[in-house]
C-alpha positions as CSV (number, residue, x, y, z in Angstrom):
1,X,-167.4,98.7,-46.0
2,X,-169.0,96.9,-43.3
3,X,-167.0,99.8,-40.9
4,X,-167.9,102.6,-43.3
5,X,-171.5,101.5,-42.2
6,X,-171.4,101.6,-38.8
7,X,-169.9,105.1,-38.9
8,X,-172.6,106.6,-40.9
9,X,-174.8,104.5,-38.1
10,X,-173.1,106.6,-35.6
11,X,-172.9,110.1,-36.9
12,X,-176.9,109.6,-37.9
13,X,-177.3,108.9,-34.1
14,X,-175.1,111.6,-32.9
15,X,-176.4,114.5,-34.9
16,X,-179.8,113.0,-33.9
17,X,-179.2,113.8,-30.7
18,X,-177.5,116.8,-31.2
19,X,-180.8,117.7,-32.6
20,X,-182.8,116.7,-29.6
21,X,-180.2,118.8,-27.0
22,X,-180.8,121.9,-29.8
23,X,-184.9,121.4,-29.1
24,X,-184.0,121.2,-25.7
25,X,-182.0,124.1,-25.2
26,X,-184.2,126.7,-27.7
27,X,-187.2,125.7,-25.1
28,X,-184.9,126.6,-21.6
29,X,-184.9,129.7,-23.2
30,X,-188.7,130.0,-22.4
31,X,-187.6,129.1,-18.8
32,X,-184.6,131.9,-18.7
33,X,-187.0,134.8,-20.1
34,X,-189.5,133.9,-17.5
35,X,-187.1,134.2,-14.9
36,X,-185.9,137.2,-16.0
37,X,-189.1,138.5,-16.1
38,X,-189.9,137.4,-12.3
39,X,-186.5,139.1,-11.6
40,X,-187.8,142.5,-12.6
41,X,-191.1,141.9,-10.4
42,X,-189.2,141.1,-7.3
43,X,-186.5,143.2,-7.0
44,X,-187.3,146.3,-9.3
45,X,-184.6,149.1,-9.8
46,X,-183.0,150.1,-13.2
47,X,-180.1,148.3,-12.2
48,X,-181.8,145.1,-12.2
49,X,-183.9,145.8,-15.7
50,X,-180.3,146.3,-17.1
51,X,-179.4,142.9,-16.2
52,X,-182.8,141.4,-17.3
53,X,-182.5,143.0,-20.8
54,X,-178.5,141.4,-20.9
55,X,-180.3,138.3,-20.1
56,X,-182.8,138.0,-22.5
57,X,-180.3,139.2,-25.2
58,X,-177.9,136.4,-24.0
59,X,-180.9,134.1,-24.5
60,X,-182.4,135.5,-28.1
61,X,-178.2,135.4,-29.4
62,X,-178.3,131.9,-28.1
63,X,-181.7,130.7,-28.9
64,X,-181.0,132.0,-33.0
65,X,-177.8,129.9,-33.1
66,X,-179.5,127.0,-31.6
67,X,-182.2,127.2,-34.4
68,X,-179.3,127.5,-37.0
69,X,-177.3,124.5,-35.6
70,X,-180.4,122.4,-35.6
71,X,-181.4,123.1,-39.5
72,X,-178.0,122.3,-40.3
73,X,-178.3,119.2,-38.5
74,X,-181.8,118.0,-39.6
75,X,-180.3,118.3,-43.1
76,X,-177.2,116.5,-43.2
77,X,-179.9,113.7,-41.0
78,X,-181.9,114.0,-43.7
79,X,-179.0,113.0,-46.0
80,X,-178.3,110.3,-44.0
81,X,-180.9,108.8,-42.9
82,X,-181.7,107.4,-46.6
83,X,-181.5,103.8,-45.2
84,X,-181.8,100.2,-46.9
85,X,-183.4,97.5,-44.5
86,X,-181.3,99.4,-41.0
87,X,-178.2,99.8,-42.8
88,X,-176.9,103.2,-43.9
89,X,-177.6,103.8,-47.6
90,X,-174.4,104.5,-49.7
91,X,-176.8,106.0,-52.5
92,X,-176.2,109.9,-51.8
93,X,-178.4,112.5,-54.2
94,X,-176.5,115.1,-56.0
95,X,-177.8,118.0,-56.1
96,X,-180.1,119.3,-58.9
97,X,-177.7,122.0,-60.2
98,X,-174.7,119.9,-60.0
99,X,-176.1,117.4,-62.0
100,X,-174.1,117.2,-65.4
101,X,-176.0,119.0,-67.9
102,X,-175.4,116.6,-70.6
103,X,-177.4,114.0,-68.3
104,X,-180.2,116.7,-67.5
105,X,-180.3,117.0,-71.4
106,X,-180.0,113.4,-72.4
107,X,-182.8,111.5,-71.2
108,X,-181.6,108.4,-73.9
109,X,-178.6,108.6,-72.5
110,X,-179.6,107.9,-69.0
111,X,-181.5,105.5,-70.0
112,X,-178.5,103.3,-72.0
113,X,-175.8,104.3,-69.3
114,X,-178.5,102.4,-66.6
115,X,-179.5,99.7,-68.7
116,X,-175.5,98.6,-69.1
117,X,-174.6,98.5,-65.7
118,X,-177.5,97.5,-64.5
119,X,-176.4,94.1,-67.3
120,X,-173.4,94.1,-66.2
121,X,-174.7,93.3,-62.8
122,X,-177.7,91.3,-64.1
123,X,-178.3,87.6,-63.0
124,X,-177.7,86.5,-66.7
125,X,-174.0,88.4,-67.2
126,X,-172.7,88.4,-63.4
127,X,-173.6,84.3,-62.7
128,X,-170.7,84.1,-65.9
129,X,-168.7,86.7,-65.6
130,X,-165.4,85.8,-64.0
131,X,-163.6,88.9,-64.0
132,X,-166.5,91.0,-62.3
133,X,-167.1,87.7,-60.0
134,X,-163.5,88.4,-59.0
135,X,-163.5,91.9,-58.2
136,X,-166.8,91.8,-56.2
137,X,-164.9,89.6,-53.7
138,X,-162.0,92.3,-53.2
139,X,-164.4,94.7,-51.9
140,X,-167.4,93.7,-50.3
141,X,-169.0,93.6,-53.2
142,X,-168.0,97.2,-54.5
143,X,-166.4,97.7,-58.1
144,X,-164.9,101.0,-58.7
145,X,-166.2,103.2,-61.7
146,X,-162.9,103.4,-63.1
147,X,-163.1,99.9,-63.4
148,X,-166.2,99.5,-65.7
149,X,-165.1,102.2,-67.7
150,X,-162.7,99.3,-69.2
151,X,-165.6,98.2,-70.7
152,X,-165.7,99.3,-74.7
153,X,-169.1,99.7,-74.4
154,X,-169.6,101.6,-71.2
155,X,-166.7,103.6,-71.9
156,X,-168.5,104.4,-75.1
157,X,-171.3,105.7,-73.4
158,X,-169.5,108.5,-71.6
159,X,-165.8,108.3,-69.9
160,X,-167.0,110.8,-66.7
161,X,-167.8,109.1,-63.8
162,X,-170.5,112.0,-62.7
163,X,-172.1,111.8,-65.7
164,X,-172.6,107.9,-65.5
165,X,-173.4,108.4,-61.6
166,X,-175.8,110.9,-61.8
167,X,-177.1,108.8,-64.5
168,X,-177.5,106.0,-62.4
169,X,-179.4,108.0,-59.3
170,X,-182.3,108.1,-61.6
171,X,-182.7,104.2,-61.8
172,X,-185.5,102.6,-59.6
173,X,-185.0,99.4,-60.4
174,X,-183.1,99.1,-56.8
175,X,-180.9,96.5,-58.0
176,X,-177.6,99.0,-57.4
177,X,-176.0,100.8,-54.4
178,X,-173.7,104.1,-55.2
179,X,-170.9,104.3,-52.5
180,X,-170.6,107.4,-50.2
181,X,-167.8,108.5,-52.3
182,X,-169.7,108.3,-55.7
183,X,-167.0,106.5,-57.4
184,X,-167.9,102.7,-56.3
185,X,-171.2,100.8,-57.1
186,X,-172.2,97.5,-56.3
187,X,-175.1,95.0,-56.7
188,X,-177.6,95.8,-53.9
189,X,-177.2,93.5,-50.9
190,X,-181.3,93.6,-51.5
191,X,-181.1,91.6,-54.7
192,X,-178.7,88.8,-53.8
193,X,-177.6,86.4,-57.1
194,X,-180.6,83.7,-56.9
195,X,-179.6,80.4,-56.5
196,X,-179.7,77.8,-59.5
197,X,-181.9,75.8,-58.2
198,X,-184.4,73.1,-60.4
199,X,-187.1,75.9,-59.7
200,X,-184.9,78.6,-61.0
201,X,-183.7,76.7,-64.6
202,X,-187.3,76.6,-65.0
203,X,-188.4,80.2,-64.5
204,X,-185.5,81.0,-66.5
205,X,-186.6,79.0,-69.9
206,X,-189.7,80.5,-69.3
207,X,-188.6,84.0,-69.9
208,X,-185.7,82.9,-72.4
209,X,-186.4,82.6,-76.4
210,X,-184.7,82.4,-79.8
211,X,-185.1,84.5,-82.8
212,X,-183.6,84.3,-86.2
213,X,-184.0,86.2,-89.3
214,X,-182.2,89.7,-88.4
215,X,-180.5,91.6,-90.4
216,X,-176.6,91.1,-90.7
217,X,-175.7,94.1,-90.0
218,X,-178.0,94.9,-86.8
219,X,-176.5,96.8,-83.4
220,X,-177.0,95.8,-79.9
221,X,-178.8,98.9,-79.1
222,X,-181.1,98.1,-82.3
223,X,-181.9,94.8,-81.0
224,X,-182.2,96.4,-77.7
225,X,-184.8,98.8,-78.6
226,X,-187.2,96.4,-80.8
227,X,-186.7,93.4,-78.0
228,X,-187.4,96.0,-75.3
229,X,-190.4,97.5,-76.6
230,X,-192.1,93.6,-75.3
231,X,-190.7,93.9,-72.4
232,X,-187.2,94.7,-70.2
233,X,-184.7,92.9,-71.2
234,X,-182.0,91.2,-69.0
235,X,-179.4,89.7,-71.8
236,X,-179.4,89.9,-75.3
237,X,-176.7,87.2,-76.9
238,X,-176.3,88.0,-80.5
239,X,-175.1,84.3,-82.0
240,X,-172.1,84.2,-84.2
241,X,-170.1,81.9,-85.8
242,X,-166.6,80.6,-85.5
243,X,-165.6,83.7,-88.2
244,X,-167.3,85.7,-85.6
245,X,-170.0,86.8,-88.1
246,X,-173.2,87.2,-87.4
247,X,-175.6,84.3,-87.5
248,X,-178.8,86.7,-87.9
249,X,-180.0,85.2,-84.4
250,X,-179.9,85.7,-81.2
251,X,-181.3,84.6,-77.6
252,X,-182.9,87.1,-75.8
253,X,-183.5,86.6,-71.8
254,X,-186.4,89.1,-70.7
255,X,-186.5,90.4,-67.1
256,X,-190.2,88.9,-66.5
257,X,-192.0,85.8,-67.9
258,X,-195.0,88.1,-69.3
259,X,-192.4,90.2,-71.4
260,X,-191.0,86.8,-73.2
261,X,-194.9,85.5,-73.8
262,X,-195.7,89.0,-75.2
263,X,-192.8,88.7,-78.1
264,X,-193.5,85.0,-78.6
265,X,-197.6,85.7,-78.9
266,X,-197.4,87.7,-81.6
267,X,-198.9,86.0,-84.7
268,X,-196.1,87.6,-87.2
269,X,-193.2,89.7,-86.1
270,X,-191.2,91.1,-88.6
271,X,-188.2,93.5,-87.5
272,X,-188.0,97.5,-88.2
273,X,-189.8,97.0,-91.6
274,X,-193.2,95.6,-93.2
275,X,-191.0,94.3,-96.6
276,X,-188.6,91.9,-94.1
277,X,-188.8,88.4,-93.5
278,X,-191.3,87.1,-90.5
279,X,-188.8,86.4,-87.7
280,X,-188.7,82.7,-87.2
281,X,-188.8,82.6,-82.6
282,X,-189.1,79.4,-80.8
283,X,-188.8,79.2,-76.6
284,X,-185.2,78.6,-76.1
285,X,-185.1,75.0,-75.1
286,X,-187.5,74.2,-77.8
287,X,-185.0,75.4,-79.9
288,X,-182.3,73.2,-78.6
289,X,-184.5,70.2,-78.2
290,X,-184.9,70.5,-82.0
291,X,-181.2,70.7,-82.8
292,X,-180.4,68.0,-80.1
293,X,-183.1,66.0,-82.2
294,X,-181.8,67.2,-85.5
295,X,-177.8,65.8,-84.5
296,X,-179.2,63.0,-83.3
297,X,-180.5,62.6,-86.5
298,X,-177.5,63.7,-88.5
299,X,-175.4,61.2,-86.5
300,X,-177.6,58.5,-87.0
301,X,-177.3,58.8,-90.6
302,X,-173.6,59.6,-90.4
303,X,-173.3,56.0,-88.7
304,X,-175.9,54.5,-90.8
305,X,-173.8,55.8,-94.3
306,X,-170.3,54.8,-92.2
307,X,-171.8,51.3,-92.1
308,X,-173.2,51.4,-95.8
309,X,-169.2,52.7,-96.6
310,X,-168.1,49.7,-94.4
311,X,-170.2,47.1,-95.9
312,X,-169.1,48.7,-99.5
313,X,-165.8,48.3,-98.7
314,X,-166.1,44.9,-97.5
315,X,-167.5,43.7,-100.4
316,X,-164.8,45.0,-102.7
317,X,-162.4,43.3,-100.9
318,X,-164.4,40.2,-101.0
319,X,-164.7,40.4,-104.5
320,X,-160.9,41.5,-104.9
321,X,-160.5,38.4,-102.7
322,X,-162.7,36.4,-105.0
323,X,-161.0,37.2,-107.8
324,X,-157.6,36.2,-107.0
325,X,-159.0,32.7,-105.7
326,X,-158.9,29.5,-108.5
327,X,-162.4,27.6,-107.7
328,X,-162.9,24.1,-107.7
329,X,-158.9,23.7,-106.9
330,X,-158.3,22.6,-103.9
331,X,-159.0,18.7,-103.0
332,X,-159.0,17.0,-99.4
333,X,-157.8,13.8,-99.2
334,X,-158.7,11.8,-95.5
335,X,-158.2,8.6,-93.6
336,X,-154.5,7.5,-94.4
337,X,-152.3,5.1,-92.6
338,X,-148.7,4.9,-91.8
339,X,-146.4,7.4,-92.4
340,X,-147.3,9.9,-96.1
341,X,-144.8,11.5,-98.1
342,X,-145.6,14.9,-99.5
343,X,-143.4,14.3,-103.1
344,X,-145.1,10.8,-103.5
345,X,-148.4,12.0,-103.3
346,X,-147.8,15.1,-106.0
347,X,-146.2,12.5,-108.0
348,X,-149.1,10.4,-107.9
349,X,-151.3,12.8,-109.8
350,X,-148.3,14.8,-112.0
351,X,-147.7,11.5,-113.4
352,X,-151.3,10.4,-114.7
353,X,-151.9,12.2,-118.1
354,X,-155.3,12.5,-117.2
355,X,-154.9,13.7,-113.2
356,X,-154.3,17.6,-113.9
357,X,-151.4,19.2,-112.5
358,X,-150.7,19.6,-108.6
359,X,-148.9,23.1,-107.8
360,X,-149.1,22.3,-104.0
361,X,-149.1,19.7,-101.1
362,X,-150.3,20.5,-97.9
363,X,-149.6,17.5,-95.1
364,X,-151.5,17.2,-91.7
365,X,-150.0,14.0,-90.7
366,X,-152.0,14.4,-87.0
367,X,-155.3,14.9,-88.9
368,X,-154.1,11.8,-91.8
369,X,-154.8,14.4,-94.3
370,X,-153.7,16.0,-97.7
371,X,-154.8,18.9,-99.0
372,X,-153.9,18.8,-103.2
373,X,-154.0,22.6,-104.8
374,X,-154.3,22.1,-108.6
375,X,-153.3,24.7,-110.9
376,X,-156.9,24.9,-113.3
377,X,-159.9,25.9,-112.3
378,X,-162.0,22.8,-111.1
379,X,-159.6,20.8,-112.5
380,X,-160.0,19.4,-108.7
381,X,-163.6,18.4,-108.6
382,X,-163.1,17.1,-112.4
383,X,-160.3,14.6,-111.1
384,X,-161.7,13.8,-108.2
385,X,-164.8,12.3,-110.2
386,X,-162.6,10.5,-112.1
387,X,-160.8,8.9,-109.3
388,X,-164.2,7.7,-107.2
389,X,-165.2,4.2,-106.9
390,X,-168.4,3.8,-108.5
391,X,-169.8,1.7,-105.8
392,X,-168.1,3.0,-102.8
393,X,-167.5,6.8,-103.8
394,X,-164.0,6.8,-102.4
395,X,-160.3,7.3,-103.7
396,X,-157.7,4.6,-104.2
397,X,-153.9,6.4,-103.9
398,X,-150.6,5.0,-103.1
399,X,-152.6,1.7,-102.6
400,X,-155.0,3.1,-100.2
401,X,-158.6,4.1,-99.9
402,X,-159.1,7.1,-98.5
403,X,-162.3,9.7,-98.1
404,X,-162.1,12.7,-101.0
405,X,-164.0,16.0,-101.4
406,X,-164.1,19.0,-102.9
407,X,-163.7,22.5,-100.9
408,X,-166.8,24.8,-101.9
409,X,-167.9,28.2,-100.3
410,X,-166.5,29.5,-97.0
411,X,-163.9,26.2,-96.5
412,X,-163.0,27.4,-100.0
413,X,-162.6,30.8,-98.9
414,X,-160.7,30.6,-95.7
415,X,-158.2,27.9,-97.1
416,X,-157.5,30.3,-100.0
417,X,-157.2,33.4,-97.0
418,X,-154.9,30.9,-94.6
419,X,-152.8,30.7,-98.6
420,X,-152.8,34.6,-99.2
421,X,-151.8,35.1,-95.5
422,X,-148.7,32.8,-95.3
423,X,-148.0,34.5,-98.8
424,X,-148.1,37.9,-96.8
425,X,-145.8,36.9,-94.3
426,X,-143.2,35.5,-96.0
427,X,-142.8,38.7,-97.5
428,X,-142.7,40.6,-94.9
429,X,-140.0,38.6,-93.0
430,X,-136.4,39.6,-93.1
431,X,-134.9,38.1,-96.6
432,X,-138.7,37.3,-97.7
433,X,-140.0,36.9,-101.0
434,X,-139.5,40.2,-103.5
435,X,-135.2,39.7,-102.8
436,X,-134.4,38.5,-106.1
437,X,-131.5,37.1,-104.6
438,X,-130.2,40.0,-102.7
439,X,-130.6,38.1,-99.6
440,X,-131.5,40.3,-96.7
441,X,-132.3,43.2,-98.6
442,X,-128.9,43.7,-99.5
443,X,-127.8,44.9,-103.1
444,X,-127.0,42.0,-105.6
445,X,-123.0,41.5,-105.2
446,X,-121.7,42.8,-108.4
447,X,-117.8,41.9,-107.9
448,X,-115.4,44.9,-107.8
449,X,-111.8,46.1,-106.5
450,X,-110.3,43.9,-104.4
């Protein structure tokens, strides 16, 4: 494109001076008649008024097509000589009567056709839009009309590139360039994209709100109209869900910050009729500094109710855990010497009428300890009451005096866990408890053919 410049440069300058040469030779023709005129005075003779009056037919003929050549010239200059900031414009005028009548006739129609291309090559849709981002950099910027007529909604506008270029020669927004051709346009090299800076994010949630409370069933060129009556609008996102349907709201980015504070201002703003609901509107990042507030929120609660559910849970497996322990069971028996036999301490208690029943011995011969497990509930504590010393509080067995106690609370509790644990374990291992004498897991060997 940057060569299709240069020659429109070119050709403006040379017809320019073709111009100039044209002004130049209709005034020698002055010069020519006044010789021809001091010709006759000089010489006189009939034969010499013969040859002034071919002269100064030669010069009239010559003068007339000068005058024609330089009209024709001054306007295709004038045609070309529409320029944007020293460049040749590509933004050619079509002529009045061959502008499609359906345009001439259709002043709404104008109107929509410039209003979606001029979106389509809006800050708000072209900073996102990777297909259009893609094109641009095939051709200097240029997308061809027959490409934007793959757009549903262009395309539903009109499907003839004159009508939608003739359309667009009546926008003054400047933001678009028409190619010589008429059958390319392009964002003007006037508006470049801005770039998104800290300065820009701000001017841009300054024009940008939220509204809510439309009717389901509203269009685009509905929302269009009662959005655009506050001002022009440069993107319109109507908000759906993930069925695609219609969340009643949308965000609306006007063109100018006075447009947005114009729609916001408004003490009650209902949509098409006086019986419909007050639109709720809020300036877009209020609006998501709410809902940012409101998760924030919801997932504090959500963790707060996941620990309450944790806590819940805990405590019904403490108190499942409770339940399967037998208080007041287990007795601790410290501070032997020499060598202790696990059978002749159970025996010690299973054979005293009045010393419960032991179920189970635990030895800890580095620690001189003996943990007893009786099989009634604080039929441990009971015993070991029984079994003190008056005087000294301690325990004679197997002829020697050792330290007892009682386990109570968390001790309690974690030598019952440390039990349920080993109990876990052991079933779990290869030929564990649960067999019922089938070994490994194997079937119970039933005999059969030998």
């Amino acid at each position: 494109m940057a060569d299709d410049t240069l020659t429109a440069k070119q050709e403006v300058k040379q017809e320019v001076c073709v111009k100039e040469e044209a002004k130049s030779e209709a005034g020698s023709s002055d010069e020519i008649k006044g010789e021809s005129q001091a010709i006759a005075t000089t010489n006189g003779g009939a034969a010499r008024e013969d040859q002034i009056k071919k002269t100064e037919v030669k010069v009239k003929v010559k003068a007339e097509a000068t005058d024609t050549e330089t009209q024709t010239v001054k306007a295709e200059v004038d045609v070309k000589s529409d320029t944007n900031g020293g460049a040749a414009s590509e933004k050619a005028v079509t002529p009045k009567d061959e502008t499609p009548a359906v345009v001439k006739t259709d002043p709404d129609l104008i109107r929509k056709i410039i209003n979606q291309v001029e979106y389509y090559f809006g800050d708000a849709n072209l900073m996102k839009d990777k297909f259009l981002q893609t094109k641009i950099k095939e051709d200097n910027g240029w997308v061809a009309l027959s490409i934007l007529l793959t757009f549903n909604r262009l395309k539903s506008l009109s499907e003839d590139v004159s009508v939608i270029i003739s359309a667009l020669d009546e926008s003054t927004t400047g933001l678009l360039q028409i190619s010589m051709d008429r059958q390319k346009v392009r964002r003007s090299v006037d508006h470049p994209l801005p770039n998104q800076t800290e300065e820009w994010k701000v001017e841009l949630a300054a024009r940008s709100a939220y509204a809510k409370g439309f009717p389901l069933d509203v269009t685009l060129d509905k929302l269009l109209s009662f959005l655009g009556s506050f001002g022009k609008v440069d993107h319109i996102q109507m908000r759906r869900d993930r069925e695609k349907k219609f969340k009643r709201s949308v965000f609306v980015i006007f063109v100018s910050k006075e447009g947005c504070s114009k729609f916001m201002d408004q003490e009650e703003l209902k949509f098409e009729t006086d019986d419909a609901e007050p639109l709720l509107r809020q300036m877009k990042d209020d609006y998501f500094n709410v809902k940012k507030e409101a998760r924030k929120q919801m997932k504090g609660n959500k963790q707060k109710e996941k620990e309450e559910e944790r806590i819940k849970q805990a405590k019904a497996t403490e108190d499942e855990f409770q339940a399967k322990i037998t208080h007041g069971t287990i007795m601790v028996l410290s501070g032997f010497e020499g060598k202790m036999d696990r059978q002749d301490v159970k025996n010690f208690f299973n054979d005293k009428d009045d010393c419960g029943t032991v179920v189970w011995v635990d030895l800890h011969e580095e620690k001189k300890e003996v943990r007893l497990r009786f099989k009634e509930e604080n039929q441990a504590k009971d015993i070991l009451e029984k079994l003190k010393d008056p005087d000294t509080g301690k325990v004679k067995v197997l002829s020697q005096t050792l330290e007892g106690l009682v386990l109570e609370g968390d001790e309690e509790s974690s030598h019952w866990k440390g039990i349920f644990e080993s109990q876990s374990r052991k079933r779990k291992a290869p030929g564990g408890g649960g067999g019922r004498g089938r070994g490994r897991g194997g079937k119970r060997h039933r005999g059969g053919r030998r």
